[in-house]
N, C-alpha and C positions, 0 to 999 in steps of 0.2 A: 180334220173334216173328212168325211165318208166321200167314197169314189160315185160318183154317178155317172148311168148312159147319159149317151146323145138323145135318146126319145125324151128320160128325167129330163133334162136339161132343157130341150125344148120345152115339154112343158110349163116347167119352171118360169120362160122367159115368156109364155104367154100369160101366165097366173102375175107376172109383173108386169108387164103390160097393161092388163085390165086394170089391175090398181092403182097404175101409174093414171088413167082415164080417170078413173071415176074419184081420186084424189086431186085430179087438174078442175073436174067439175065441181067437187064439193069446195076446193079452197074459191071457186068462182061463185058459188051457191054461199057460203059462209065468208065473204069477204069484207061485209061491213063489220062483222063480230071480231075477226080478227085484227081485221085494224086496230079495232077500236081496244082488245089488248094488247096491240104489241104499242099503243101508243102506252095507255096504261104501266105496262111493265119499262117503260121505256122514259117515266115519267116526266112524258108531255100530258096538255089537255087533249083527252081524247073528243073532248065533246057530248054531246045529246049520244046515248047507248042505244044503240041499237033493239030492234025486236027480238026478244028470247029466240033462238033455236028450241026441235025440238031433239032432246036431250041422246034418241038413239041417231040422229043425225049426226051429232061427236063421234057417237063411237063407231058408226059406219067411218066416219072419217079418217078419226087416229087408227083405225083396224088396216085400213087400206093402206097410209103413210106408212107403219110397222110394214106389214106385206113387202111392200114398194122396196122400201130400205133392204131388209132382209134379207129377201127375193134377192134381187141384185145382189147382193155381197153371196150370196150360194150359188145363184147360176154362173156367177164368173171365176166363184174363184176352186168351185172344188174339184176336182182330179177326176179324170175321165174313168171310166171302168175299161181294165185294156180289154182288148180285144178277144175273142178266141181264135187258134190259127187257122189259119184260111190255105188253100191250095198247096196241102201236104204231098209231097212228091216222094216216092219210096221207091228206090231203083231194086225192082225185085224182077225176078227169080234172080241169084246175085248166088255165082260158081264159086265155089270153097278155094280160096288160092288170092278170090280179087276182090278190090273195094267195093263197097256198099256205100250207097251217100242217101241221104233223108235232108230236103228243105222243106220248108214253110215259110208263110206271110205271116204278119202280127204288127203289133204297133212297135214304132222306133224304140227301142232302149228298152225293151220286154227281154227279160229276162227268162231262156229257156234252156231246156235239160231235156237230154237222149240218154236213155238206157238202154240196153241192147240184152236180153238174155239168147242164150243159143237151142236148139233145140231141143239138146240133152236138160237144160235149166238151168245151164250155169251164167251165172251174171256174168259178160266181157268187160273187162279193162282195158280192151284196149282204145290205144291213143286215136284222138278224134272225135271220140265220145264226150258226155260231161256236160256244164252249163255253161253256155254262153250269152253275149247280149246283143239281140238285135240291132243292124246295122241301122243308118237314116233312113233308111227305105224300110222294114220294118223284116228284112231278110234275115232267117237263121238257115244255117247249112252245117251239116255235118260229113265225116268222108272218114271209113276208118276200115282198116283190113281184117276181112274176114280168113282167118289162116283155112289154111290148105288139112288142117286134122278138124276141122268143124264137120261133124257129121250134118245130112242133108235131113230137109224135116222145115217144119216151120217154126223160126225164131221169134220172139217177143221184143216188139218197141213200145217202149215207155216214154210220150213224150208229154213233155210236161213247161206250158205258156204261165207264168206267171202262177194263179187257180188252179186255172185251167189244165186236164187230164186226158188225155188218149192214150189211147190204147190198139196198135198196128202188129200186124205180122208183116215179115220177110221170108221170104223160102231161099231155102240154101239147097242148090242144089250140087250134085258131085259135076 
């Protein structure tokens, strides 16, 4: 099942609502008809039959019930769209020799990734970096040493929520 927003979602639970309405009025509007099948199918005597519906009133009906059903089983049960990171914190200008740390907010258990290239362009390996999973609170942090031979200039962060793609400088200064 496809991830949807909170606005889908909302949506959704109104488009099921209306349905849920105008299916409580129509089985109120069609209740002698229905009776009078479920007695039918149900083979008791239904008795004297009822006056014909008119025929698009069914299907305004079962159109709604389908909706209604449906509806429900999507707005509840399908997976959120996470989030993108929210309040990126980049400990910059950040001296050749000391730690650099990068956090951000996102949803719980998002899965995110910090790259670091240097200012020369070389991709860092170093420890600290890499993918991690957001904490209960929706907290990722990173902390990793920037050596003491990093020349000054501005570095590239690659951060990467789940999709979701940023793109940050750091300055390394002497």
């Amino acid at each position: 099942m496809p991830a949807i927003s909170a606005e889908v979602r909302g949506i959704l639970w109104i488009i099921v609502g209306v349905s849920g309405l105008l299916s409580t009025f129509l089985t109120y509007v069609l209740k002698d008809n229905l009776s009078y099948f479920a007695y039918r199918i149900f083979g008791q005597n239904p008795g004297n039959r009822p006056p014909r519906k008119p025929f698009w009133l069914w299907l305004v009906y079962i159109f709604a019930v389908v909706v209604f059903i449906i509806g429900t089983a999507f707005a509840s049960a399908a997976p959120n769209l996470p989030s993108k990171p929210e309040d990126i914190v980049i400990s910059t200008p950040v001296k050749a020799g000391e730690y650099a740390q990068v956090s951000l907010k996102t949803d719980p258990g998002a899965h995110c990734e910090l790259t670091y290239t240097t200012p020369i362009g070389n991709p860092s390996k170093a420890q600290g970096l890499g993918t991690i999973t957001a904490d209960g609170n929706g907290l990722c942090a990173w902390r990793w040493l920037i050596t003491a031979r990093t020349e000054p200039g501005s570095g590239t962060l690659t951060i990467k929520v789940e999709d979701d793609l940023e793109i940050r400088t750091i300055e390394i200064i002497e």
